[in-house]
C-alpha positions in Angstrom: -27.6 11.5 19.2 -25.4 14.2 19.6 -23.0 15.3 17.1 -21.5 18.5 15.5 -21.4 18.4 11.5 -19.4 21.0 9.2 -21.4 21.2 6.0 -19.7 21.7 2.6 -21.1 20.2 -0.8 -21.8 17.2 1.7 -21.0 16.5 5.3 -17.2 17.6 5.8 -16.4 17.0 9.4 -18.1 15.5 11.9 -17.3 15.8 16.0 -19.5 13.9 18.5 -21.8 10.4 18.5 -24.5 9.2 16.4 -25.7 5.9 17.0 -23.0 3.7 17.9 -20.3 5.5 16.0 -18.1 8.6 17.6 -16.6 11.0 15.1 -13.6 13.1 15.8 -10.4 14.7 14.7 -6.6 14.1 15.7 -3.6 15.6 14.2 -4.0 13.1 11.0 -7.4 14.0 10.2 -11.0 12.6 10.6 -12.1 9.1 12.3 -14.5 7.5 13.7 -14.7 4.4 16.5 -17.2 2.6 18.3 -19.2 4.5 20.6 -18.3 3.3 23.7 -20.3 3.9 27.2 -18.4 4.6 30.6 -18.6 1.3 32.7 -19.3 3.9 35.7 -20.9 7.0 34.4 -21.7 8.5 38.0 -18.6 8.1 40.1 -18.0 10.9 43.2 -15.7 13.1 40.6 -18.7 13.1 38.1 -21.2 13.5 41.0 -19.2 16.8 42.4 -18.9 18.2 38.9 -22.6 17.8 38.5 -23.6 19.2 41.7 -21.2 22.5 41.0 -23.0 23.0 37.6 -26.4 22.7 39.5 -25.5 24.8 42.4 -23.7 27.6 40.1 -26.9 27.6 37.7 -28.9 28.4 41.1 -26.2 31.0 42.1 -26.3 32.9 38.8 -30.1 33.5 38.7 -30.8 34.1 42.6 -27.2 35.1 44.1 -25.7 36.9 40.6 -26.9 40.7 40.5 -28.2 42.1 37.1 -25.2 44.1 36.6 -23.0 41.2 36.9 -24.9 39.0 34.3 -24.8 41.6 32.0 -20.9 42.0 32.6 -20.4 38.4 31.8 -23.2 38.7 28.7 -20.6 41.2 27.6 -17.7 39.2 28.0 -19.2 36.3 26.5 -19.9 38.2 23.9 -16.9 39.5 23.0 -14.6 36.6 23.3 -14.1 34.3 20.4 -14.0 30.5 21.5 -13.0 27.7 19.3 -16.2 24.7 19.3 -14.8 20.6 19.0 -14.1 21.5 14.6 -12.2 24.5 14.9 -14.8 27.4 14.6 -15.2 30.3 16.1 -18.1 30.7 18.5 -19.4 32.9 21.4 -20.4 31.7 24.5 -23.1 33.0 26.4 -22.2 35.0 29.4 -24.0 31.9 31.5 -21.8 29.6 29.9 -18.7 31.5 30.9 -19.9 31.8 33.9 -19.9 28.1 34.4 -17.3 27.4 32.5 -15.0 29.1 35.1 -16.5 28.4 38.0 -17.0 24.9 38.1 -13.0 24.0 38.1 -13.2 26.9 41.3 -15.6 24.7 42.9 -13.8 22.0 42.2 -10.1 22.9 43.9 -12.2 25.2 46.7 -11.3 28.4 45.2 -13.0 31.4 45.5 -16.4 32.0 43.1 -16.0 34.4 40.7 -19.5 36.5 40.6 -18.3 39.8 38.5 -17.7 39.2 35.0 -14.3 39.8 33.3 -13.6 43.6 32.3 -11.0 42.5 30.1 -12.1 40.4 26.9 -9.4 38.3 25.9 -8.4 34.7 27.3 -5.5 34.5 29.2 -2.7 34.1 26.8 -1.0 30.6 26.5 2.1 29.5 28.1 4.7 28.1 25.6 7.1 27.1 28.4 4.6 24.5 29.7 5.8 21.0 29.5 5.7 17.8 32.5 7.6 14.8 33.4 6.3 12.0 35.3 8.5 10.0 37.1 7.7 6.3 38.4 9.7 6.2 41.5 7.7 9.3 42.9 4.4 8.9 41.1 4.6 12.8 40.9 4.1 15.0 38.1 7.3 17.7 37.4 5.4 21.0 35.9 7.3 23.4 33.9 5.5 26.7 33.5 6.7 30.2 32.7 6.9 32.4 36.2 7.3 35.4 34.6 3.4 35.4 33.8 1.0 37.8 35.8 -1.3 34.7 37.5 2.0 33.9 39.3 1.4 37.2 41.3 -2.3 36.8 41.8 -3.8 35.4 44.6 -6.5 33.8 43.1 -4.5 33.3 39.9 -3.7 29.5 38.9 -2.6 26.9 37.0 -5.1 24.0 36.8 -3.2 20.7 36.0 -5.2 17.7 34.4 -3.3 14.1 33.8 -4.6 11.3 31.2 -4.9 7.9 32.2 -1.6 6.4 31.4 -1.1 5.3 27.7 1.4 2.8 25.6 4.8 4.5 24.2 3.7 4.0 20.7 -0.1 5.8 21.3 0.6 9.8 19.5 -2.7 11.5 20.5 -5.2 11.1 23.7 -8.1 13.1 24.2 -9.6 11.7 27.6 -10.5 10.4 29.6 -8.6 13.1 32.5 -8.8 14.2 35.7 -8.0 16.9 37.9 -4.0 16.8 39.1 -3.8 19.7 41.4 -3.2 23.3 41.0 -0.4 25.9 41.1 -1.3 28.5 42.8 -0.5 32.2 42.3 0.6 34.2 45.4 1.3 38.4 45.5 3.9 37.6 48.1 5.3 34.5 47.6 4.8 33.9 43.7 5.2 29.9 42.7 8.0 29.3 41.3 9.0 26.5 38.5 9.1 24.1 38.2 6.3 23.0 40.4 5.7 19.1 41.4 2.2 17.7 41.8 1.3 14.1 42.8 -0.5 12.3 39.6 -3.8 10.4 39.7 -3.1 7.4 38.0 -0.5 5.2 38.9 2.7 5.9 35.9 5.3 3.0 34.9 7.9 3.5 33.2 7.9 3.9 29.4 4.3 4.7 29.3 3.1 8.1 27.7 1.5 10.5 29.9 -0.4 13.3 28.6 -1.4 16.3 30.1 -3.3 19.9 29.8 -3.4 22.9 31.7 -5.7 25.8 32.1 -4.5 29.5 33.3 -7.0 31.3 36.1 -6.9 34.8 36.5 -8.2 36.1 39.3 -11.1 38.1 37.5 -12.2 34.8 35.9 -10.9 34.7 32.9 -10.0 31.1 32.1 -7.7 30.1 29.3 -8.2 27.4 26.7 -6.2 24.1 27.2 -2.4 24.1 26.9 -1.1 20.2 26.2 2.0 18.7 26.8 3.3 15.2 26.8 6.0 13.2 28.1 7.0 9.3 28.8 7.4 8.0 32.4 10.6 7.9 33.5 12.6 5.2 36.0 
């Protein structure tokens, strides 16, 4: 069982699974479905994503120095997070510190051991949008270049893709995987838009959602940014 409930005079939102039913929240309000179980709950992706979390937990307690926990502590502290109903929460500087490095670990970037100095997320990108065409099974990424990650060489845009979904289907919320990355560059910034190759095979007409996350390069990492778009010809 694992499930997070918002109490009023009774329960008034649920997010997460008890027994066999999954609770959770799209744009028109609660629902809930049948929990379902992944056919293959320990493929390579899930296998490398474990093994960062378990390498970076070692990292922070034997590699981390004292000074740097307590920067992220700080940070952790000091940032206001949103939880799976909408509330505010804080994060412990542990869990920012995983929270950032495990998508590092996962496009070989560089780890980031010094907590932020800065406490604020990255801002969001309102010019963020995609387009997926069919004939090149690539993913068209429309991004602001104006923005300071551009400039940064550790800075970047992290691109995730849905599995592909029917015209009619208006919300998605997994399951995704890792597209690529933009990458930010102090002499050659990226420019947009940017193309990456998608990791599911798109047809035309379907609905492709995506998110993105914004890296700075002193580890601040930015909540998700969503766009949508249907396959083109």
């Amino acid at each position: 069982m694992c499930a997070l409930a918002r109490m009023g005079g009774a329960v008034v939102e649920l997010s997460g699974s008890i027994a066999g039913n999954t609770y959770a929240r799209n744009r028109y309000g609660q629902y809930v479905r049948a929990r379902t179980t992944p056919t293959n709950p320990n493929t390579a992706r899930q296998q490398t994503v474990r093994q960062a979390v378990a390498d970076l937990t070692a990292r922070w307690s034997q590699t981390v120095t004292a000074a740097q926990r307590t920067a992220w502590n700080l940070y952790g502290n000091s940032v206001t997070m949103k939880n799976r109903l909408g509330q505010d929460i804080k994060l412990t500087g542990f869990n920012q510190y995983i929270r950032t490095n495990v998508p590092i670990v996962q496009v070989g970037g560089t780890i980031v051991d010094a907590g932020p100095t800065i406490f604020e997320l990255p801002e969001q990108d309102p010019a963020y949008a995609t387009a997926v065409s069919e004939a090149t099974q690539l993913v068209s990424v429309t991004f602001d270049d104006t923005f300071t990650w551009v400039d940064e060489d550790e800075g970047k845009m992290m691109v995730y893709v849905g599995s592909p979904q029917n015209a009619q289907r208006n919300f998605f919320d997994g399951p995704w995987r890792l597209a690529g990355t933009i990458d930010g560059d102090s002499s050659t910034p990226p420019t947009t838009p940017a193309t990456i190759a998608v990791p599911f095979v798109c047809t035309e007409g379907q609905r492709i959602f995506t998110y993105c996350r914004i890296l700075r390069e002193d580890g601040r990492l930015s909540e998700k940014i969503r766009a949508d778009s249907f396959c083109a010809a």
